[in-house]
C-alpha positions in Angstrom: 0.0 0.0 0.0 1.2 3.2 -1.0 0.6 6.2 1.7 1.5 9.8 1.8 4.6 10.9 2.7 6.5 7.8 1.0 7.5 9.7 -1.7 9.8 11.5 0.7 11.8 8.6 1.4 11.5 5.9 -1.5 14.6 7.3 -3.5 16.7 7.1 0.1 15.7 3.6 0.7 15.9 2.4 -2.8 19.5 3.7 -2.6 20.4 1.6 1.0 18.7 -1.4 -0.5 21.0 -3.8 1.7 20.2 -2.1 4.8 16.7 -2.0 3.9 16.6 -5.8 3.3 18.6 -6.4 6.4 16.3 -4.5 8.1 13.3 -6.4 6.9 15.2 -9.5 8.1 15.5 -8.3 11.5 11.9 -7.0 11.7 11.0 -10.6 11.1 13.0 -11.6 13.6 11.5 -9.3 16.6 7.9 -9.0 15.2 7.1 -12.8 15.3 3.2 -12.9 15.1 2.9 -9.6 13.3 4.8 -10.5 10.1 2.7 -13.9 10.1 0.5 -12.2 8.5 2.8 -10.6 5.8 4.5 -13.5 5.0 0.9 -15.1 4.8 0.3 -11.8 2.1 3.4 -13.2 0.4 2.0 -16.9 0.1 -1.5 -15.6 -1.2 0.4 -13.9 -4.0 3.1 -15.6 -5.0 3.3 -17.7 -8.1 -0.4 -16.0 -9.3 -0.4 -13.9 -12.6 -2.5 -11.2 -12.6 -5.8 -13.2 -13.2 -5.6 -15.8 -11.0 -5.5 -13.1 -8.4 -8.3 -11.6 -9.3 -10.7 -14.0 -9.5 -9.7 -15.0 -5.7 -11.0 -11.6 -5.1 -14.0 -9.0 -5.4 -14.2 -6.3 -7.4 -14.4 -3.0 -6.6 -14.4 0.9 -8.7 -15.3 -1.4 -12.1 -12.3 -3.7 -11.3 -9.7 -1.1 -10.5 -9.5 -2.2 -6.6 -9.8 -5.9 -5.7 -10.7 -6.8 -2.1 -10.2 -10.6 -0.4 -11.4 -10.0 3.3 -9.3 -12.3 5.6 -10.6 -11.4 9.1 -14.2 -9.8 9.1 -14.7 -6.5 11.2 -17.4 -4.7 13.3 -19.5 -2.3 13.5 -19.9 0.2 10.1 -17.7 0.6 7.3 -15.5 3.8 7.8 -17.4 7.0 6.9 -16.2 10.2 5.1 -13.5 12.5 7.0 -13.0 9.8 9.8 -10.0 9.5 11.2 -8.2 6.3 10.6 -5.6 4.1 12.4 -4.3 1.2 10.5 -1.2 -1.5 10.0 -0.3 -1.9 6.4 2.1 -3.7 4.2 2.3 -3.1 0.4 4.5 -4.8 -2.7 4.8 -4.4 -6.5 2.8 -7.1 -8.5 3.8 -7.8 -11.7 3.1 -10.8 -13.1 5.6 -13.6 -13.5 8.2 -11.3 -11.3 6.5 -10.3 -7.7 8.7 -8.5 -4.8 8.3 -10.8 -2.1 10.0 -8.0 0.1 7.1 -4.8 1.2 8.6 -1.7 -0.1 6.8 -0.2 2.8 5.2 -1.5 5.6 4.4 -0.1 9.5 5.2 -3.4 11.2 8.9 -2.3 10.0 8.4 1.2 12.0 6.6 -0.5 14.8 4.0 1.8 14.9 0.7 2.2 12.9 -0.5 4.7 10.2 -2.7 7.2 11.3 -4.7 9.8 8.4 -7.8 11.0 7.8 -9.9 10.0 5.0 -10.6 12.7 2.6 -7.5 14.7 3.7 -5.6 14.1 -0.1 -2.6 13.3 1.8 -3.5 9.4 0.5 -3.1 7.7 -2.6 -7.2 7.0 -4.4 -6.7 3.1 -3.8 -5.9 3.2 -0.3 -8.7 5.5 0.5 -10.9 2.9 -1.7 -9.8 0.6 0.4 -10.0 2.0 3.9 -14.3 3.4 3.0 -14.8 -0.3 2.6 -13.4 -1.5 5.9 -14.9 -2.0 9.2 -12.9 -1.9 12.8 -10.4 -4.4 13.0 -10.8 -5.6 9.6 -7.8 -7.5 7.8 -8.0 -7.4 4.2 -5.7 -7.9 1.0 -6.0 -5.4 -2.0 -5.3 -5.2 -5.4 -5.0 -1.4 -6.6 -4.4 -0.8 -10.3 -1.8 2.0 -11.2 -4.4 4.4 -11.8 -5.0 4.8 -8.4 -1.8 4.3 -7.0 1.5 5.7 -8.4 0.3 5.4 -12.5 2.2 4.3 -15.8 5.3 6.2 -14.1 5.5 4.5 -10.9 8.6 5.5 -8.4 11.2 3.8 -9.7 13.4 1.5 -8.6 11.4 0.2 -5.9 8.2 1.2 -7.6 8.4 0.0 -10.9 6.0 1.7 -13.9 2.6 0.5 -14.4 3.2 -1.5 -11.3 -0.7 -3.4 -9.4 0.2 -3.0 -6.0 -0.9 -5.6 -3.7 -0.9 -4.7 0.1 -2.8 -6.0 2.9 -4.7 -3.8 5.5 -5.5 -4.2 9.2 -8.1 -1.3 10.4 -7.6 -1.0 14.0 -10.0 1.3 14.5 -11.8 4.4 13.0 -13.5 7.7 14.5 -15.7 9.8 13.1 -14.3 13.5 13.2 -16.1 15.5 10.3 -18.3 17.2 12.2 -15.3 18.8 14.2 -13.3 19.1 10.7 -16.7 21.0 9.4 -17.3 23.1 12.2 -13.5 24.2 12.5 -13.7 25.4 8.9 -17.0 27.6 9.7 -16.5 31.3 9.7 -17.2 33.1 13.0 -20.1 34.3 11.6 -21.3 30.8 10.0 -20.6 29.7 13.7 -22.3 32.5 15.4 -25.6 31.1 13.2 -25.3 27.7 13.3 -27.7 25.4 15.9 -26.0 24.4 19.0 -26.7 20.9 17.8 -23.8 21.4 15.2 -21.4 22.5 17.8 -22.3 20.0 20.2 -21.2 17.0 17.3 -18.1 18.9 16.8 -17.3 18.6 20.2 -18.3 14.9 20.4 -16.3 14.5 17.8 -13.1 16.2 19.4 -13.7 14.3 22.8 -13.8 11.1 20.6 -10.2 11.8 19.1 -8.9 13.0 22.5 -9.9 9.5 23.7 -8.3 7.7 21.2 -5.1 10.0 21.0 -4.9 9.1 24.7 -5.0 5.2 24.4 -2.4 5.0 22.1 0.1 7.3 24.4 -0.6 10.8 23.0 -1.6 12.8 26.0 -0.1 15.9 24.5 -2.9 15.5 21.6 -5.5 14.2 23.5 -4.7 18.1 25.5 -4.7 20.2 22.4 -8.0 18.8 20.8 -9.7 19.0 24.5 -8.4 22.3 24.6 -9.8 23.3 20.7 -13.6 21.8 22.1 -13.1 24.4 25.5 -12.0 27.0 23.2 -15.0 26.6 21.0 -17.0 26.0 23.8 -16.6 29.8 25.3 -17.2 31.1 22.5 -20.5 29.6 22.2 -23.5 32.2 22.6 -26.0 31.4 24.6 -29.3 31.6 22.8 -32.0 30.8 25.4 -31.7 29.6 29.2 -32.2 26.0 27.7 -29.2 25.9 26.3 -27.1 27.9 28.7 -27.9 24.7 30.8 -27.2 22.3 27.9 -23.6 23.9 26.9 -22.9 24.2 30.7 -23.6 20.2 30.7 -21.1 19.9 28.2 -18.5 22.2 28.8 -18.2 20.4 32.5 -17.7 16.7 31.3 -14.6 18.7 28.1 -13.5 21.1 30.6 -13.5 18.2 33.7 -11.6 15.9 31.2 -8.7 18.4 30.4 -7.6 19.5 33.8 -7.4 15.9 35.1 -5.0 15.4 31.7 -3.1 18.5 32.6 -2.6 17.5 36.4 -1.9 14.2 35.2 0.7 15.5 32.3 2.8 17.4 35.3 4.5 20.8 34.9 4.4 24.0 36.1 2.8 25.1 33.3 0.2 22.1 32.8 -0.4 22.8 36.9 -1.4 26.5 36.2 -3.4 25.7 32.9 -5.2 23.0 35.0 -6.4 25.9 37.5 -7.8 28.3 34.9 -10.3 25.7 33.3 -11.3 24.1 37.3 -11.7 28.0 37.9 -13.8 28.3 34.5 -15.6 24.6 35.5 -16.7 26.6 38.8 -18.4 29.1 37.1 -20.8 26.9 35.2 -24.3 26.4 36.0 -25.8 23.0 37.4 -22.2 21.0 38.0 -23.2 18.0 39.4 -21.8 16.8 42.9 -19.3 14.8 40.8 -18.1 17.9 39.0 -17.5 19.4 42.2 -15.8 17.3 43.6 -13.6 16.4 40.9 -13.3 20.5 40.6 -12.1 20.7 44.3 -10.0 17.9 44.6 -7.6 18.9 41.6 -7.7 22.3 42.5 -6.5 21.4 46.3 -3.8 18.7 44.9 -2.2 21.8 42.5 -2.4 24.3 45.1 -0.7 21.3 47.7 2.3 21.3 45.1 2.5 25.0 44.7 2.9 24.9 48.8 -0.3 26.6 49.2 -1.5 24.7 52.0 -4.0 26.8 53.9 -6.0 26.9 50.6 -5.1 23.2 49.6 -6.7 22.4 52.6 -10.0 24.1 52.1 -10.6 22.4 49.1 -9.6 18.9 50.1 -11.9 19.6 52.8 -14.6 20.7 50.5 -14.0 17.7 48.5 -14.4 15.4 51.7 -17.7 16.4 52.3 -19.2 15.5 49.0 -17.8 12.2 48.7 -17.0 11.4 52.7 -14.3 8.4 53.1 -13.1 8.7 49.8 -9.6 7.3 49.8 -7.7 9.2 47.2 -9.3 12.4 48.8 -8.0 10.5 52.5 -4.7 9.8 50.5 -4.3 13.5 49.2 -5.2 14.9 52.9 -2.6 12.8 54.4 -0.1 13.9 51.9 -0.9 17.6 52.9 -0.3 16.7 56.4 3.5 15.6 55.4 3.9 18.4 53.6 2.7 20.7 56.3 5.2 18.7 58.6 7.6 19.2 56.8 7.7 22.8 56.2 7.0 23.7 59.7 10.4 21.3 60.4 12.2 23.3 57.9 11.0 26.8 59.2 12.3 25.7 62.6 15.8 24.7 61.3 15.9 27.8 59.7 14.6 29.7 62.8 17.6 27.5 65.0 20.0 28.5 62.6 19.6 32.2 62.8 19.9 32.1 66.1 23.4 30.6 66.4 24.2 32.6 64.3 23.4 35.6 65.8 25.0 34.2 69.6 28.3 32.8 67.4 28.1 29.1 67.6 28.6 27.4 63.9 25.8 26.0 62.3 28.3 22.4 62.7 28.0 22.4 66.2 24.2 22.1 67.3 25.0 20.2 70.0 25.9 23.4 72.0 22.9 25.7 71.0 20.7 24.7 74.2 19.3 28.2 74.9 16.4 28.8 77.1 13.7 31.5 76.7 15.9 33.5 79.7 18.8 33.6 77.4 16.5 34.0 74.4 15.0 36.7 76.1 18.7 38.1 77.2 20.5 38.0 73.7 17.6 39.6 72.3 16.0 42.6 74.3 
């Protein structure tokens, strides 16, 4: 399968061919049950001229695509503008003289291809081939060189007029053109549209955070939460109806970003974290969860920013709306080592002015044994 931004690289590869293969070698070597499956891509091909390929497979486009499912999928096929995560490995088929090696694959990188259909940033074929997947479908296609690199190709790894055979795996798709529809809208467009627009463009943000954050990609997951609260703000409220509706929503996108930010560490992330639970507060109808949530992150920042008369209030605050709670117990207890600790270090530093303002080096403690008389003495 042929993706955007191989073109970049082809020539470089074609040129370190060796490494390349030795690479591919090795990759079958770590990736075990993975490159099963390519090697089974292999043996499905192999020794087939161009019909006999075919006529194992289903036609699609008037013959230009050919699809063989191998492991069926759930749920609906993927729609237009989703956003799509998927493993892939693709080869040149020419009859009589198939590569048996993939001239690109992401079991090689070790991580899967993400796009979104309907960005152009894919070659026609693949996004053929994607619209007639479902989730964790595995499928081999057959894509003529109309829709993938033409009667040119990319030579010398992509040879002209080249089929290319590759087999897909669809991990999973989400639907994100409302968001991409609504983030195109002028501020005026905006301004006119129904809140139910805005609300499915935030779904639809909230739904890509998710899945940015399952696959390790907190910083994402952030910026599109943040995008959805941005948009949110700037929402006008039309009737009291849907002051409460957006208020519904903006706690459950705003509630979801500071935990991320407390969770993602950082000064900054801290700081950014108390804005929006300060923004949460100011909505109408949070629920007791919402508060609680609200005044447990806000006390746990202001505990690490040594705050500890206010971190106190709102642990407190948080205790009473969900009593015996043991991370709130947990984050309590932590306060009182902190507190503890501070008042320790304000006496050490209290005890060290003081011997140094009788003489008697900070190394020598053992000598400072003043009493409130000599206190009292040295001092007035």
């Amino acid at each position: 399968m042929v993706i955007d931004g191989l073109e970049t690289n082809l020539n470089s590869r074609a040129e370190e061919d060796e490494n390349f293969r030795e690479s591919l070698l090795k990759a079958k070597a770590l990736e075990g049950g993975k490159l099963q499956s390519i090697e089974g891509a292999i043996e499905f091909f192999s020794g087939k001229d161009l019909a006999d390929l075919q006529n194992q497979m289903n036609p699609l486009r008037n013959g230009m695509i050919y699809k063989k499912i191998i492991r069926k999928g759930s749920g609906s096929i993927v729609p237009p503008k989703a956003l799509t995560t998927y493993h892939y490995a693709s080869f040149c088929f020419i009859d009589g003289a198939n590569e048996e090696d993939p001239f690109d694959s992401t079991y090689l990188r070790g991580t899967p291809f993400r796009k979104r259909i309907d960005s152009g940033r894919m070659i026609p074929g693949v996004e053929v081939a994607l619209r007639s997947m479902k989730n964790d479908e595995q499928s081999y296609f057959l894509i003529h060189p109309d829709y993938a690199y033409g009667a040119l190709g990319m030579p010398p790894r992509i040879l002209p007029d080249c089929w290319i055979f590759c087999m897909i795996h669809l991990l999973r798709w989400y639907d994100c053109a409302s968001a991409t529809e609504y983030e195109q809208m002028t501020e005026e467009e905006r301004a006119a549209a129904p809140w139910s627009t805005l609300r499915k463009a935030v779904e639809s943000l909230v739904t890509a955070a998710k899945a940015a954050e399952s696959r390790g990609d907190a910083g994402h997951a952030v910026r599109l939460l943040n995008k959805a609260k941005g948009w949110l703000l700037n929402r006008g409220m039309k009737s009291e109806e849907e002051e409460l509706e957006i208020s519904e929503v903006s706690a459950k996108v705003f509630r979801l970003l500071f935990i991320r930010l407390f969770k993602l560490g950082s000064e900054k992330n801290y700081k950014t974290a108390l804005k929006t639970i300060n923004e949460t507060l100011h909505l109408k109808g949070l629920s007791d969860l919402a508060l609680t949530q609200c005044y447990f992150y806000k006390g746990a920042i202001l505990r690490i920013f040594k705050d500890f008369k206010k971190a106190r209030y709102f642990l407190t605050e948080a205790s009473k709306l969900r009593n015996r709670d043991e991370k709130i117990l947990n984050e309590l207890e932590e306060l009182e080592k902190d507190e503890n600790k501070e008042k320790e270090l304000e006496r050490a530093f209290a005890a060290k002015a003081v011997r140094g303002s009788i003489g008697i080096p900070a190394s020598h403690p053992q000598k400072v044994c003043l009493s409130w008389v000599t206190f009292f003495f040295f001092f007035f």
